[in-house]
BALOBA-1460 file (C-alpha; in Angstrom, 3 decimals):
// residues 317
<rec num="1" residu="x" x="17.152" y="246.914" z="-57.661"/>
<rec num="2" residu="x" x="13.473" y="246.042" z="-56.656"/>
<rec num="3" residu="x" x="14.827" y="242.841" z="-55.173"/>
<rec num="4" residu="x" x="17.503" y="244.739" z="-53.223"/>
<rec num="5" residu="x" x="14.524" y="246.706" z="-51.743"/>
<rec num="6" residu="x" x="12.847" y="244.049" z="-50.808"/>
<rec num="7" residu="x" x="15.432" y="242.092" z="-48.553"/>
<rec num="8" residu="x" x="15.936" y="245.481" z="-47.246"/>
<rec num="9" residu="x" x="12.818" y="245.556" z="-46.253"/>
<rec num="10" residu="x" x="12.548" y="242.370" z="-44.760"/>
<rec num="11" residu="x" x="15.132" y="242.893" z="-42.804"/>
<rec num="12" residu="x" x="13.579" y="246.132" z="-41.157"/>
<rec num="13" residu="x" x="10.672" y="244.245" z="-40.974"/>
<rec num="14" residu="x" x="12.406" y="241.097" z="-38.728"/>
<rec num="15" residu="x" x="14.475" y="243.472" z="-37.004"/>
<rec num="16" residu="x" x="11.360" y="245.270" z="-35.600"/>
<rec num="17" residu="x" x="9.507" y="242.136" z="-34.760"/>
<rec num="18" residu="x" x="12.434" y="240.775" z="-32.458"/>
<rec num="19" residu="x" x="12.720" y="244.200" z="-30.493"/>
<rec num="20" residu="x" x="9.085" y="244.029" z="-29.953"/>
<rec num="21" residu="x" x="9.358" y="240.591" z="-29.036"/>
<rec num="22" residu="x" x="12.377" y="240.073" z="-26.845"/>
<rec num="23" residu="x" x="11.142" y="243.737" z="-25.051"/>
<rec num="24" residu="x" x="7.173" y="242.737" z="-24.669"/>
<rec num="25" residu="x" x="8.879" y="239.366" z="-22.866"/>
<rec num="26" residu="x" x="11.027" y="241.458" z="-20.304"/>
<rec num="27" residu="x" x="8.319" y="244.081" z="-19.713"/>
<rec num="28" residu="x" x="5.915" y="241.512" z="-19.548"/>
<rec num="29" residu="x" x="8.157" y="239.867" z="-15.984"/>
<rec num="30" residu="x" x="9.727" y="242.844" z="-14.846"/>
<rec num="31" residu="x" x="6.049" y="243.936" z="-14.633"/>
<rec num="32" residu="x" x="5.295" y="241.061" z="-12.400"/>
<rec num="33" residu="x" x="8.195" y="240.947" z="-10.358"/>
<rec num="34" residu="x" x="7.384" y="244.640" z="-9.403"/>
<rec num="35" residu="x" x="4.154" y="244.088" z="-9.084"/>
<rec num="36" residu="x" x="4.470" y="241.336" z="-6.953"/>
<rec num="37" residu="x" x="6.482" y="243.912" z="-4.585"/>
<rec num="38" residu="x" x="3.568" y="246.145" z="-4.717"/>
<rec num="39" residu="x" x="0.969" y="243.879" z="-3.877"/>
<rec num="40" residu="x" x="3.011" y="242.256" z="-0.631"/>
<rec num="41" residu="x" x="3.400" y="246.062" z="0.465"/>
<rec num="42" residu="x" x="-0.169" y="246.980" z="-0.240"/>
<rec num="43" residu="x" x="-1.471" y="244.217" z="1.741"/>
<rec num="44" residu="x" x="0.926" y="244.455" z="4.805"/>
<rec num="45" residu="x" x="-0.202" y="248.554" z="4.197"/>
<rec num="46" residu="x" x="-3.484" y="247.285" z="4.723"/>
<rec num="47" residu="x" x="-3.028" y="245.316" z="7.937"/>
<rec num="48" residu="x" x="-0.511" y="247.350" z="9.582"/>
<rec num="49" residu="x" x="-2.196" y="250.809" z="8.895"/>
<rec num="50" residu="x" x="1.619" y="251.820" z="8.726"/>
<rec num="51" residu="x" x="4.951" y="251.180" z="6.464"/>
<rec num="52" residu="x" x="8.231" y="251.240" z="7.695"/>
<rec num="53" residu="x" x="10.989" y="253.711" z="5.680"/>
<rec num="54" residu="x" x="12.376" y="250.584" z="3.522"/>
<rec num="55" residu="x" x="8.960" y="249.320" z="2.663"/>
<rec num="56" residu="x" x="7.752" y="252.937" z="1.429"/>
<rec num="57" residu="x" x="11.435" y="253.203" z="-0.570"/>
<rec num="58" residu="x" x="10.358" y="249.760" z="-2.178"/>
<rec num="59" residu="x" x="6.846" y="250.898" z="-2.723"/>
<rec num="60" residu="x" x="8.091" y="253.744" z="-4.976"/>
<rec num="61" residu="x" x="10.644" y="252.095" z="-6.360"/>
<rec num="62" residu="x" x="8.139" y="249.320" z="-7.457"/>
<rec num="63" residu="x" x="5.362" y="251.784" z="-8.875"/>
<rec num="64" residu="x" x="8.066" y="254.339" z="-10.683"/>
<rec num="65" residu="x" x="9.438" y="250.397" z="-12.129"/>
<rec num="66" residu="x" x="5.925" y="249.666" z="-13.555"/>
<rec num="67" residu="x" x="5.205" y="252.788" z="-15.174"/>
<rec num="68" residu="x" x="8.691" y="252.663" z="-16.545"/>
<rec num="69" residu="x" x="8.754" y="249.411" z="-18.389"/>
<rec num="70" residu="x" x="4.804" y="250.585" z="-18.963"/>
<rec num="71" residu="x" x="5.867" y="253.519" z="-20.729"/>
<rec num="72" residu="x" x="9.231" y="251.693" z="-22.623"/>
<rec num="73" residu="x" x="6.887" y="249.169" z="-24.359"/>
<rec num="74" residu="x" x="4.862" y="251.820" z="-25.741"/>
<rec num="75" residu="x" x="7.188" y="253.743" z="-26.553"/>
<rec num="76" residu="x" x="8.824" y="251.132" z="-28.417"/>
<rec num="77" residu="x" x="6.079" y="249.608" z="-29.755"/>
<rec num="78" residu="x" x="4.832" y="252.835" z="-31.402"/>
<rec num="79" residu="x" x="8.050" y="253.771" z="-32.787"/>
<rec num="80" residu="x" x="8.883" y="250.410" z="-34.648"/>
<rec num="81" residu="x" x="5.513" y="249.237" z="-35.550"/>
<rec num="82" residu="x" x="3.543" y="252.595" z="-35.730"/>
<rec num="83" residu="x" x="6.370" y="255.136" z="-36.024"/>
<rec num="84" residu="x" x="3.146" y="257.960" z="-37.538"/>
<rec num="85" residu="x" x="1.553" y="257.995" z="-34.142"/>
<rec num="86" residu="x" x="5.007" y="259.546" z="-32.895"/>
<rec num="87" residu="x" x="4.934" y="262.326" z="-36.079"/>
<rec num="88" residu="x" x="1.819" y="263.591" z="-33.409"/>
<rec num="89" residu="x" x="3.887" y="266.378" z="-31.200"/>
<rec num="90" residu="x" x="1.340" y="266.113" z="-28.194"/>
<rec num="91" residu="x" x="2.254" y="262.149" z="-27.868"/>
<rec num="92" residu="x" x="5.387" y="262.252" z="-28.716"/>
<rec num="93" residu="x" x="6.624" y="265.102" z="-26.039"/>
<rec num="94" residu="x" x="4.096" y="263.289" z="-23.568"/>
<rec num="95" residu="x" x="5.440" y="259.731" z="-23.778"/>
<rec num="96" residu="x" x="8.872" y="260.797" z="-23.734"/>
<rec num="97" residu="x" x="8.369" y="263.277" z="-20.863"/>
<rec num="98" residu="x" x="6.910" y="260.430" z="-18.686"/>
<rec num="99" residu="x" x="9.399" y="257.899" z="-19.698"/>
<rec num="100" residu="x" x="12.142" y="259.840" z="-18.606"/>
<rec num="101" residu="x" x="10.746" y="261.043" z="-15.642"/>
<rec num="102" residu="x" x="10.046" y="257.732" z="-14.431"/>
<rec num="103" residu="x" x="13.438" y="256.134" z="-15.241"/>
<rec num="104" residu="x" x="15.004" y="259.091" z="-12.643"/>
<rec num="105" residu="x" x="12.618" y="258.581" z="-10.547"/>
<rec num="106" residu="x" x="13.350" y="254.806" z="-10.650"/>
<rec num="107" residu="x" x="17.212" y="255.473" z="-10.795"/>
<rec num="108" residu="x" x="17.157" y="258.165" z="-7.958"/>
<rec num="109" residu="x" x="14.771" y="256.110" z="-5.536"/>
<rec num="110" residu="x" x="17.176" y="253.191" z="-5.928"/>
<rec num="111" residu="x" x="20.197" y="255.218" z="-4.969"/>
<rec num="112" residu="x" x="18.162" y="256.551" z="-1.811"/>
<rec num="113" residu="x" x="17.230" y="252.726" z="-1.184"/>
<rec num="114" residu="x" x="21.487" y="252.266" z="-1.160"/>
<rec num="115" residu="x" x="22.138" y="255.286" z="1.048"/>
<rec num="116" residu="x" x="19.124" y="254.167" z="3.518"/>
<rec num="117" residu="x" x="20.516" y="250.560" z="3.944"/>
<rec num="118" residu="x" x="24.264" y="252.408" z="4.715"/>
<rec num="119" residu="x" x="22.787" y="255.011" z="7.077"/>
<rec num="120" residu="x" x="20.411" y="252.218" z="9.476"/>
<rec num="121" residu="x" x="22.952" y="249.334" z="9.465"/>
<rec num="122" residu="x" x="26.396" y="250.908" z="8.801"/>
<rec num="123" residu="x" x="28.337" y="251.666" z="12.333"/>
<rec num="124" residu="x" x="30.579" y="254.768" z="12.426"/>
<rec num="125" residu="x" x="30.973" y="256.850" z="15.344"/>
<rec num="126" residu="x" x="30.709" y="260.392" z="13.587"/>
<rec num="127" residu="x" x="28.639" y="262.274" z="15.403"/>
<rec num="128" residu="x" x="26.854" y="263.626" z="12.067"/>
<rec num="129" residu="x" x="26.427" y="259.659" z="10.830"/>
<rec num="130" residu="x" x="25.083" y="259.046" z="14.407"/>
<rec num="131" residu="x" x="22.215" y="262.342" z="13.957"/>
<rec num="132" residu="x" x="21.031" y="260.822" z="10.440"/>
<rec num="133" residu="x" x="20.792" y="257.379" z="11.576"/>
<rec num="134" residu="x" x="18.714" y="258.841" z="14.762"/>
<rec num="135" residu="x" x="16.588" y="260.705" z="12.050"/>
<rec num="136" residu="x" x="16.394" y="258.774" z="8.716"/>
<rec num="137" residu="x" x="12.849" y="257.868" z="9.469"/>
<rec num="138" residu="x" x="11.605" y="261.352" z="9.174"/>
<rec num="139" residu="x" x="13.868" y="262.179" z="6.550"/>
<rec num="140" residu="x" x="13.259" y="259.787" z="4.048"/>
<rec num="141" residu="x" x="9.658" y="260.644" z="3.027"/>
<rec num="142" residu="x" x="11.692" y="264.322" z="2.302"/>
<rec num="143" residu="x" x="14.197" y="262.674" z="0.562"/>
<rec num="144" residu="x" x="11.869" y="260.856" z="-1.782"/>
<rec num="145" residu="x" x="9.394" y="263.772" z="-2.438"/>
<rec num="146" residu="x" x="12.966" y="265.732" z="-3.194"/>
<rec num="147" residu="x" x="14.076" y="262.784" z="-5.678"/>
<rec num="148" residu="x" x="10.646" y="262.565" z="-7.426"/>
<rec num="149" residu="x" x="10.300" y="266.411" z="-8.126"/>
<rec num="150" residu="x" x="13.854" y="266.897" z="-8.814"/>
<rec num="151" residu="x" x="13.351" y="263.946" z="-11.392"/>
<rec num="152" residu="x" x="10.333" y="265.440" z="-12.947"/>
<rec num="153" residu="x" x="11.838" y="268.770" z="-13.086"/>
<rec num="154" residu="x" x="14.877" y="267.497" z="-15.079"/>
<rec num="155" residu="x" x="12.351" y="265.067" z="-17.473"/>
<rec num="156" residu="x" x="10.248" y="268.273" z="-18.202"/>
<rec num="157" residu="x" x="13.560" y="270.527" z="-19.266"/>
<rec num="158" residu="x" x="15.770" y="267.022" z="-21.237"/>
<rec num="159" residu="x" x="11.951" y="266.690" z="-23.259"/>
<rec num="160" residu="x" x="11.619" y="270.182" z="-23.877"/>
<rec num="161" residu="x" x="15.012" y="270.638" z="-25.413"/>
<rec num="162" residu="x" x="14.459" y="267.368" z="-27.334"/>
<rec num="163" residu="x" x="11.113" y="268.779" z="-28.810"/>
<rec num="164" residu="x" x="13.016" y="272.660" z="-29.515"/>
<rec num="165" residu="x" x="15.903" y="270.445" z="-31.764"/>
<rec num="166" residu="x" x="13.160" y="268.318" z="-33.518"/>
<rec num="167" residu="x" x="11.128" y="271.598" z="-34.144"/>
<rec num="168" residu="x" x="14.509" y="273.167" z="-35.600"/>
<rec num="169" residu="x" x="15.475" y="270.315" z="-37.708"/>
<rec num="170" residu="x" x="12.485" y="270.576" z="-38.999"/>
<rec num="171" residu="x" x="11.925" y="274.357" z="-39.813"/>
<rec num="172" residu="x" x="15.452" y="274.703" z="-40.902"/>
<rec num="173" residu="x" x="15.219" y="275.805" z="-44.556"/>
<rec num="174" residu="x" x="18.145" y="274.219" z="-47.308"/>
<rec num="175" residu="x" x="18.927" y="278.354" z="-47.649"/>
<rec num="176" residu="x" x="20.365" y="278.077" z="-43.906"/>
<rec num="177" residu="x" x="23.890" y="277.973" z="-43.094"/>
<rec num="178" residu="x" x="24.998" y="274.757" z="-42.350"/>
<rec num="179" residu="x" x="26.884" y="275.271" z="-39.846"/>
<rec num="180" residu="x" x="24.730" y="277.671" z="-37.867"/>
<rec num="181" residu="x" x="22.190" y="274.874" z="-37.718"/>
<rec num="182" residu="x" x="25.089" y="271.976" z="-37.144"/>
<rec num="183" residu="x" x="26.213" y="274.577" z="-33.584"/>
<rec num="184" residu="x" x="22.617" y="274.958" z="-32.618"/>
<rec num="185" residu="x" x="21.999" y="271.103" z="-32.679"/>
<rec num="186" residu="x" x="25.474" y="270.668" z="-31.118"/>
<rec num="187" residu="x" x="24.191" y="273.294" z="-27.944"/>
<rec num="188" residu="x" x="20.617" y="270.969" z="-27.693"/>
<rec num="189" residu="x" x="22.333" y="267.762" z="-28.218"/>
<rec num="190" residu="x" x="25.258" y="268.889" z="-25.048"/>
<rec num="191" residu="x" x="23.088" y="270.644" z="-22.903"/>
<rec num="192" residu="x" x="20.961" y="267.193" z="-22.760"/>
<rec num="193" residu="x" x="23.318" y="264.466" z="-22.727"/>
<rec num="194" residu="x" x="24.898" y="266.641" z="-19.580"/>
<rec num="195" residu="x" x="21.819" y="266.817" z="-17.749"/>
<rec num="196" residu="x" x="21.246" y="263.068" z="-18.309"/>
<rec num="197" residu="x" x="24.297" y="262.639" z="-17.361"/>
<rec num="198" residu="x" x="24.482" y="264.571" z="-13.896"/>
<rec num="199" residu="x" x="21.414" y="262.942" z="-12.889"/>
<rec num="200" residu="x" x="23.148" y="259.313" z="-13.049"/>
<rec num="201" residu="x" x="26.784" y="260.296" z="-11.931"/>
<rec num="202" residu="x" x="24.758" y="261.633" z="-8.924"/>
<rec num="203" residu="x" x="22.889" y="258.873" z="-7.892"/>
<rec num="204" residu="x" x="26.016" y="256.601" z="-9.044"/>
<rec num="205" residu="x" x="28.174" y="258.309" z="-6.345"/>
<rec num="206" residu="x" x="25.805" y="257.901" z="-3.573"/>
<rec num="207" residu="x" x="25.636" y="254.101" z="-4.489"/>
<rec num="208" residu="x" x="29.553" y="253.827" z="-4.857"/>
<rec num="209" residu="x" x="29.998" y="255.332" z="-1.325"/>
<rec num="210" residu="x" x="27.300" y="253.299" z="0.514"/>
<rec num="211" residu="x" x="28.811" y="250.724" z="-0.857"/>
<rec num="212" residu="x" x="31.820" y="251.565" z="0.330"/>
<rec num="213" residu="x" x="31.136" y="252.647" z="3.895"/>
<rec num="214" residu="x" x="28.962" y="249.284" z="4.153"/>
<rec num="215" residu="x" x="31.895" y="247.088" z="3.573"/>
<rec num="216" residu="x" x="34.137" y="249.608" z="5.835"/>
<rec num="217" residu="x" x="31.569" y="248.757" z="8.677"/>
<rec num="218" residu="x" x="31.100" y="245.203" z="7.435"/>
<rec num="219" residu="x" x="34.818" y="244.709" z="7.762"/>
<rec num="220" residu="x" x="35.122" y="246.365" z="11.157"/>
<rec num="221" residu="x" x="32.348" y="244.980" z="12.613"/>
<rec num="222" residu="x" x="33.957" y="241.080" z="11.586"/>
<rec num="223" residu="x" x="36.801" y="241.838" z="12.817"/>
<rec num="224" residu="x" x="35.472" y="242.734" z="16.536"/>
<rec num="225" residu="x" x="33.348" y="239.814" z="16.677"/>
<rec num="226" residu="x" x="36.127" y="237.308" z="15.507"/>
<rec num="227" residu="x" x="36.023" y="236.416" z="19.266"/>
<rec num="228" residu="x" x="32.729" y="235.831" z="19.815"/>
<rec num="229" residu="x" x="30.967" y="232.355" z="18.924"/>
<rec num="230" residu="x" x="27.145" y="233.985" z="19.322"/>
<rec num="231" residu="x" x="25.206" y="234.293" z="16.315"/>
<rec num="232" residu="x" x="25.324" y="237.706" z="15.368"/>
<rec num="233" residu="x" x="22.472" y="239.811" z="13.955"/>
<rec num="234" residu="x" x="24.098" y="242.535" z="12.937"/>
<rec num="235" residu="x" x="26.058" y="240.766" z="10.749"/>
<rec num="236" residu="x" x="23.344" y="239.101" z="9.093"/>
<rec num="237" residu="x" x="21.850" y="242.396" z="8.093"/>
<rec num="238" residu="x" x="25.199" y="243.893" z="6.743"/>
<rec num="239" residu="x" x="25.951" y="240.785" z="4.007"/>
<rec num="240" residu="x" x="22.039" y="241.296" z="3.488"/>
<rec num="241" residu="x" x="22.520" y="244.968" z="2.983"/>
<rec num="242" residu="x" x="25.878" y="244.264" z="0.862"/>
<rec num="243" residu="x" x="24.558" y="241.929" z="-1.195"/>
<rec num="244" residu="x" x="21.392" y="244.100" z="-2.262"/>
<rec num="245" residu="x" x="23.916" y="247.349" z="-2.578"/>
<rec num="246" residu="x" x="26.882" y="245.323" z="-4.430"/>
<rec num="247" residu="x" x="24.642" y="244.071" z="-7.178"/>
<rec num="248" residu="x" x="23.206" y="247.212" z="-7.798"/>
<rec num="249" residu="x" x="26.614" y="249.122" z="-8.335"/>
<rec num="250" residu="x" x="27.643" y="246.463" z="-10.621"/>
<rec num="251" residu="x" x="24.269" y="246.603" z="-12.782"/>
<rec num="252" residu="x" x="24.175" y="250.174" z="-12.168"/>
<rec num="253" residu="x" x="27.956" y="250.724" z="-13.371"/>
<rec num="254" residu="x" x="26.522" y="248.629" z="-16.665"/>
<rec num="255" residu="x" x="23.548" y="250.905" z="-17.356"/>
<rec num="256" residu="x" x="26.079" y="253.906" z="-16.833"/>
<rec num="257" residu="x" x="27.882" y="252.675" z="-20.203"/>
<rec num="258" residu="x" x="24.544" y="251.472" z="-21.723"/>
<rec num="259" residu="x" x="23.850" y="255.409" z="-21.166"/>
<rec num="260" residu="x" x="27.104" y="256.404" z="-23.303"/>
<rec num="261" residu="x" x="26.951" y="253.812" z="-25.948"/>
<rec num="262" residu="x" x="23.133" y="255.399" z="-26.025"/>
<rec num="263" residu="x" x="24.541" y="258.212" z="-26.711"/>
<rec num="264" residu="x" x="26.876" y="257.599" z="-29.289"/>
<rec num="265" residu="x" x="24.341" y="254.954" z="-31.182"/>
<rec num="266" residu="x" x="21.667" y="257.359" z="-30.934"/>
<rec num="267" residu="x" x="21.591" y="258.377" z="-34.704"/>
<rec num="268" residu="x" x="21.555" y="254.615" z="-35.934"/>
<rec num="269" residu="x" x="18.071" y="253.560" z="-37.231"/>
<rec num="270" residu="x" x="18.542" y="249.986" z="-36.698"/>
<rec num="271" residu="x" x="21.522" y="248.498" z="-35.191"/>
<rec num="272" residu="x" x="22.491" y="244.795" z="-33.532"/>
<rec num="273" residu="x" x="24.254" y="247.278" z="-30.505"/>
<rec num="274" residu="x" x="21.074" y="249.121" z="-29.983"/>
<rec num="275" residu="x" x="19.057" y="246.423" z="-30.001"/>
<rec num="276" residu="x" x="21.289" y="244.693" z="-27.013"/>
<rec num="277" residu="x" x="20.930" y="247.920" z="-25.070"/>
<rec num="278" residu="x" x="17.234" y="248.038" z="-24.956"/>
<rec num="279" residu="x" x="17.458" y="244.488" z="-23.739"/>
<rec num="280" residu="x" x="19.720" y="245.283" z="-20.938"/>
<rec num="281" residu="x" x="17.732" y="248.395" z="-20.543"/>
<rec num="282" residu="x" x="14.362" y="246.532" z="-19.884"/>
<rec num="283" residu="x" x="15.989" y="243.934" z="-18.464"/>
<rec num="284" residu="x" x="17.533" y="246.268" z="-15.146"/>
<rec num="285" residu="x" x="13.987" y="246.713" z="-13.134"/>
<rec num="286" residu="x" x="13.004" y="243.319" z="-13.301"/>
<rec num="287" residu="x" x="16.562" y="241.451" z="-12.209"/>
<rec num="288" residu="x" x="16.962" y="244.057" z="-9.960"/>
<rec num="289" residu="x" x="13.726" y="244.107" z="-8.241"/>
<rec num="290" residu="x" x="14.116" y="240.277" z="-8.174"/>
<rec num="291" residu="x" x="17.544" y="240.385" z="-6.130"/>
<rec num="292" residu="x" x="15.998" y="242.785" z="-3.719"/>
<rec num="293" residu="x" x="13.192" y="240.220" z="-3.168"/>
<rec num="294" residu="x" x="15.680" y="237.981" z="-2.285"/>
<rec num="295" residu="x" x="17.752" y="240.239" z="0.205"/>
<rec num="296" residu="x" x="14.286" y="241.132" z="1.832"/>
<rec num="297" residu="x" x="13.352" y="237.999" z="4.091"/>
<rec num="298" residu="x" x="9.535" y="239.566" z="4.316"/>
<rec num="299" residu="x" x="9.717" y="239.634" z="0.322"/>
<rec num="300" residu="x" x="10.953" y="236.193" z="0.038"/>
<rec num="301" residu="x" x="8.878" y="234.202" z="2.228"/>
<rec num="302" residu="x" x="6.017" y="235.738" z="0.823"/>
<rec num="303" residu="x" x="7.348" y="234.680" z="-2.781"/>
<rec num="304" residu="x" x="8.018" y="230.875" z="-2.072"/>
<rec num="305" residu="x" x="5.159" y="231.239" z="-0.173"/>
<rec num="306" residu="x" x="3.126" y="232.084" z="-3.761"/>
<rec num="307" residu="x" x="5.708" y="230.093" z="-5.806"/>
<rec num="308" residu="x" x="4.753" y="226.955" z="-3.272"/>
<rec num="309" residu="x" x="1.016" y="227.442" z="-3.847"/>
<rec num="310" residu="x" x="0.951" y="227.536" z="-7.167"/>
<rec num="311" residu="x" x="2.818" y="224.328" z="-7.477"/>
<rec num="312" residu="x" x="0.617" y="222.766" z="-5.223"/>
<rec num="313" residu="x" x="-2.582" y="223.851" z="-7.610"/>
<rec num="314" residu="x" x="-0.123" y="222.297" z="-10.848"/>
<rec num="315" residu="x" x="-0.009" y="219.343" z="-9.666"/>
<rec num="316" residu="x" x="-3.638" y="218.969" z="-8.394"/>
<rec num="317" residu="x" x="-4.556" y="219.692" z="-11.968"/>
């Protein structure tokens, strides 16, 4: 018996430190990648006095993808190594408010980054498409404001109901009814999950459809210019655009069913799934945030610019 309890143990024990590990690794670069964005925006902030409506989407994006992976790790970290600090209410509710928040945010800010790059480069001759590309520049500081307090609106409510069913799970006495406590959890446990679950179908569909009207305009545009031997700009920026937009709805489309098998793993204490969701889970800002690097030419330069520099002080050494 004693030496059943102690594999057992072990095994906790090992399957803790390899969350903690494999997480603090992709925390520890998505961190940097972000903050690499960050820095390159600060500084052209600094010199330009001014940031165009891309670079202040990607200046969001990057801060609400720092505090996120932030927020994960300690998260994480407190509930594997020090689960007791989480028995505090006050920390608990706090840390779980913020992390949510800041993965809508992050989520939502994306999606507006998809429907901006549809909106400037897409061509369609609605007249409606035609007044928001005229006026996305004044609309998207609006639009982001709208995203971030919608998201911190729907963090405060998810954490609150979170905290009511912990509270009741807790106060319930054995005397209760069973089932009356089983149909209150049920109400909690729905009216949560559906919330979560509206915010990313929402900011799924706007991704799907820019997407979708990118290539429509992508395709069009080819097919006009099939004639023409000139180097065309405009086509440059739409496979830029596509590629930045595509590989978000197909990581995007994965974290929607890392979401659901969230969902239905969330009662398991230590599982191989879960385990492989919070990798893909920390995993998304960083690879992300590296793509869009790489579909900004600004972003790039200025990272095998760094990349080229350090090199160079390597191999002085």
């Amino acid at each position: 018996m004693e030496a059943c309890y102690s594999s057992q143990q072990s095994n906790v024990t090992s399957y803790g430190a390899t969350t903690v590990a494999i997480i603090s690794l992709e925390v520890f670069v998505g961190m940097w990648i972000n903050a690499f964005i960050v820095g390159v925006l600060c500084i052209a902030c600094v010199k330009k006095k001014t940031l165009n409506s891309n670079e202040k989407i990607l200046l969001l994006l990057g801060c609400s993808r720092i505090s996120y992976l932030c927020l994960t790790w300690v998260y994480r970290f407190l509930s594997i190594i020090y689960p007791n600090f989480l028995q505090v209410q006050t920390i608990r509710h706090l840390l779980r408010s913020l992390t949510t928040f800041f993965n809508y945010s992050n989520l939502w800010v994306s999606a507006c980054l998809c429907g901006f790059y549809c909106i400037k480069i897409a061509n369609f001759r609605n007249s409606f498409f035609i007044y928001l590309k005229v006026k996305i520049d004044r609309i998207v500081p609006w639009l982001l404001l709208g995203s971030v307090t919608v998201a911190l609106a729907i963090s405060i409510f998810i954490s609150d109901l979170r905290e009511r069913l912990q509270k009741n799970n807790i106060t319930s006495s054995c005397q209760e009814n069973f089932w009356e406590v089983t149909i209150r959890k049920d109400k909690h446990h729905f009216s949560s999950y559906f919330l979560a679950g509206l915010v990313f179908a929402v900011s799924f569909l706007v991704v799907i459809f820019s997407a979708v009207f990118l290539l429509f305009s992508l395709w069009r545009h080819k097919r006009t210019m099939q004639t023409s031997s000139m180097k065309d700009l405009s086509m440059d920026a739409h496979i830029r655009a596509m590629k930045s937009v595509l590989s978000f709805l197909v990581m995007y489309s994965i974290n929607f069913v890392c979401l659901i098998l969230t969902i239905i793993y969330a009662t398991n204490k230590e599982n191989i799934m879960k385990l492989l969701l919070y990798i893909y889970l920390c995993a998304f800002p960083g690879v992300h945030s590296l793509i869009l690097i790489f579909s900004n030419p600004k972003l790039e330069k200025a990272l095998l610019k760094m990349l080229y520099g350090v090199k160079c002080e390597f191999s002085i050494k």
